[in-house]
C-alpha positions, 0 to 999 in steps of 0.5 A: 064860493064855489057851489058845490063846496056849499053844497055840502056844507051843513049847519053845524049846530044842526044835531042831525047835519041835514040843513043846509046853507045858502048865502047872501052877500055876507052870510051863509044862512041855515035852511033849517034854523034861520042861523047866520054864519059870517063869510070873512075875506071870502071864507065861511066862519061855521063856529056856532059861537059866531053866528047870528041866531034868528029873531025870537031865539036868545040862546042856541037851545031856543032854535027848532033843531035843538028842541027836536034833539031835547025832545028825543032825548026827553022820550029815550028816558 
């Protein structure tokens, strides 16, 4: 994967699209959350439903950057 596609390639459950990814052998990981998104025959599978969620997460909303967004919308109201 050529480095500067993942440059520009963000963690698409970061409501904010700031973190960025890093792979290893078989994932791309997000900076920012600790998501893991499968690469399958050399390509990136960003679909939230596919990734792996970090130790200590059971659900999406449980990740840092969801609990930001809950937490701004929380004081708009």
């Amino acid at each position: 994967m050529d480095a500067r596609f993942l440059e520009t390639l963000r963690c698409p459950v970061d409501p904010e699209r700031a973190a960025t990814l890093h792979r290893d052998r078989e994932h791309l990981e997000c900076d920012g959350c600790g998501v893991r998104y499968p690469i399958k025959n050399g390509l990136p599978v960003l679909i939230a439903d596919d990734a792996d969620l970090p130790p200590g997460c059971d659900r999406r909303l449980d990740l840092p950057c969801q609990q930001r967004l809950a937490a701004r919308r929380k004081q708009r109201r």
